[in-house]
N, C-alpha and C positions, 0 to 999 in steps of 0.2 A: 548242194550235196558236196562232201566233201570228195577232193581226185584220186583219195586211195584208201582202201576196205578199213585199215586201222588208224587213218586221220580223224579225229572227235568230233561229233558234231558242235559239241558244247566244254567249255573249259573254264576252268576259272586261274587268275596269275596272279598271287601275292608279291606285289613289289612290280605291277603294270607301271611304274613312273619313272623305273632307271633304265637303264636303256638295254641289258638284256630281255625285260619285263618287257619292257615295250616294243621288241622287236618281236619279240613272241604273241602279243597279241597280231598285230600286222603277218607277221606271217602265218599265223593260223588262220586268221580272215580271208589272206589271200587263198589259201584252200579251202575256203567253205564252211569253216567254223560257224554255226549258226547262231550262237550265244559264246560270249567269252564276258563271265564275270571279270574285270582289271580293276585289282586292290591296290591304296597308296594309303600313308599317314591319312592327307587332303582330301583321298574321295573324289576328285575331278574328275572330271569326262577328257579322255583320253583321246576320242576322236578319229576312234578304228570304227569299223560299220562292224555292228553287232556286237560290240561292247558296252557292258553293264558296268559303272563305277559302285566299287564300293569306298568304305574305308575302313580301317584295320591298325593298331599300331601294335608289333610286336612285345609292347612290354604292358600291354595291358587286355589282360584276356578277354573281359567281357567284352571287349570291342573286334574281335578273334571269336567269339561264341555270339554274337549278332550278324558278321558275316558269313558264319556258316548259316545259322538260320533260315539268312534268305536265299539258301540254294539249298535248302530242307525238302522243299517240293517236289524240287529236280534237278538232282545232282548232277555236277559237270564229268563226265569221263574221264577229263583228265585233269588233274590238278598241279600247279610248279609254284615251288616257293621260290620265286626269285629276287628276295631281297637278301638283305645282311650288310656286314660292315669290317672293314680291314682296317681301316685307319680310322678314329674318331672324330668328331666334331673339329674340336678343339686344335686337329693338326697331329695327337699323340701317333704314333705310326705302330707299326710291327717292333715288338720289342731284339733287337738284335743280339742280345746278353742276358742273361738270369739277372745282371745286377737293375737291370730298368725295370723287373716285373712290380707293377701297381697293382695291389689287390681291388683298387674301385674299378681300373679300369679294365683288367681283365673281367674281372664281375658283368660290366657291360656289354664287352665282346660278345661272352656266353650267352646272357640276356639274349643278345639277336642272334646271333647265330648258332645255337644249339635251343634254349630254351623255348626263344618265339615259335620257329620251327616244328616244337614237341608239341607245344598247345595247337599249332592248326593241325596235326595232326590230330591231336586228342578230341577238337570238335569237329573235324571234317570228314575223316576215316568212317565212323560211325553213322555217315548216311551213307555211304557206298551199297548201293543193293548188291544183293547174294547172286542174283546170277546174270550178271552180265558183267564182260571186263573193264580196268578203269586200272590208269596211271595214276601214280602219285608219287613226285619227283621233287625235290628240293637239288639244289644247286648247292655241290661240294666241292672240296676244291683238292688237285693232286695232294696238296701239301699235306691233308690230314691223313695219307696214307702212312703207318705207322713203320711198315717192311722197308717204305720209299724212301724215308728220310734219311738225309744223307748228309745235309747241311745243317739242320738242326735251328737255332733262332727261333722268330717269329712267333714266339709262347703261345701265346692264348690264342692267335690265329688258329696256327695247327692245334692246337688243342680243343678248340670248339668245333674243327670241323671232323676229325677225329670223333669226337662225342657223338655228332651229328650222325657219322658212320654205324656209329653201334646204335643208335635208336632206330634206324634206319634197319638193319636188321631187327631189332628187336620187335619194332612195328610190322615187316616181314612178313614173321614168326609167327604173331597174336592174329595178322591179319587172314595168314593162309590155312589157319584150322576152322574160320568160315566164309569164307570168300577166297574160294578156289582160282579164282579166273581174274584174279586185281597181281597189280605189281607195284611194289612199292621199291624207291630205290632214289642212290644218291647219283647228281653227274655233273660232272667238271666240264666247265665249258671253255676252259682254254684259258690262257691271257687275250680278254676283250677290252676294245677301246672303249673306258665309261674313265667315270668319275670315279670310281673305286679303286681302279688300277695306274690312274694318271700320274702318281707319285714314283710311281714302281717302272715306266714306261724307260727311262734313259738305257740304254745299252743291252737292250734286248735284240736279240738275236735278229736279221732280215727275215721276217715273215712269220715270227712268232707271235706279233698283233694280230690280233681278229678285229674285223669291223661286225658292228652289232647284227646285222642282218644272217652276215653267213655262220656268227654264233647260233644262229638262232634258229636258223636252215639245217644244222649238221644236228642240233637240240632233239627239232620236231622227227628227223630223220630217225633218229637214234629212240626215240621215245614211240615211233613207231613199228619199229622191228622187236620190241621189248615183248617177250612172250611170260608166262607165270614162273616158268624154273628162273626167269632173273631177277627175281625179286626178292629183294635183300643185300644186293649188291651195288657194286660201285661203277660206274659208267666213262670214260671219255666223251669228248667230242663225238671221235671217229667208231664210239660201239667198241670200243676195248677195254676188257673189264680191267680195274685199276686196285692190287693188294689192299688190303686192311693192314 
């Protein structure tokens, strides 16, 4: 069982292979998760006890509407999108200027990080039963806060994640005129040490790294105190709700 009333019995993690993903399955486990569906492109077994692999690739639905399926039966309480992508394959980074904006490769950005996103929403949302409550949380990030910005840059970054913010409410919205008791919501988990951020890591402040664990710990914390009125909003780390 799990060690406290609103820890999930069952979950499912889109993006179980990066290392927020992954710390999330592990620390769910370590609290008694008794099912944690962990999605990747690959589908590999992750090698948390009580983890179910799937696979899933954000730009291609049908493969996003066959993992929901197989938790048709019995949906996981709480759901986290924790993939996406800041910097591209290829090395392209955060556009620091209007003059770098690519429309391919913004196109891409949004692809994963707003689009992917909306689709497991669009097939996942829809098995949530009507009464009993259930998380469903994707991973945003400060920058898409629009009041926040201050520095400006990083285009299609902030702007997908921004986007992500209004669907996020918008799913909310649609979600709380029949399923009273769900929360749907977006949460920044800091600057954590992965592969996403490793570019970005030089001249960050002492102790503004997170190591993936206690990302992942301040996560479940936060995603546990989440009651219905917060749903639709935007989360920190530390449960501090973050402007649109």
């Amino acid at each position: 069982m799990a060690s406290h009333p609103n820890h999930p019995r069952s979950a499912a993690i889109f993006g179980a292979s990066g290392a927020i993903g992954r710390a999330l399955c592990e620390r769910l486990a370590a609290l008694g998760c008794e099912q944690i569906h962990a999605g990747s492109r690959s589908g590999v077994e992750i090698g948390v006890p009580g983890s179910v692999p799937f696979a899933f690739d954000l730009t291609d639905e049908s493969s996003i509407a066959a993992a929901a399926q197989q938790m048709a039966g019995k949906p996981p309480e709480w759901v986290v999108i924790a993939s996406g992508v800041l910097s591209l394959a290829e090395g392209r980074g955060p556009e620091r200027t209007l003059k770098r904006i690519d429309a391919d490769a913004m196109a891409r950005v949004l692809a994963l990080n707003t689009i992917g996103p909306a689709l497991i929403a669009k097939h996942v949302l829809p098995l949530m039963p009507r009464e009993r409550s259930f998380v469903f949380a994707a991973l945003g990030a400060r920058v898409g806060s629009i009041s926040d910005n201050q520095l400006g840059g990083w285009h299609s970054y902030r702007a997908s994640k921004a986007a992500l913010n209004m669907l996020v409410r918008n799913f909310a919205i649609e979600m709380g005129r029949t399923h009273e008791h769900g929360v749907v919501v977006a949460l920044h988990p800091g600057t954590v040490d992965s592969r996403l951020s490793k570019p970005f890591q030089k001249g960050l402040a002492e102790g503004q790294l997170t190591e993936p664990d206690d990302a992942a710990k301040r996560l479940v914390d936060v995603m546990a105190s989440l009651a219905p009125g917060d749903s639709g909003k935007v989360f920190d780390y530390a449960g501090a709700e973050i402007p649109a």
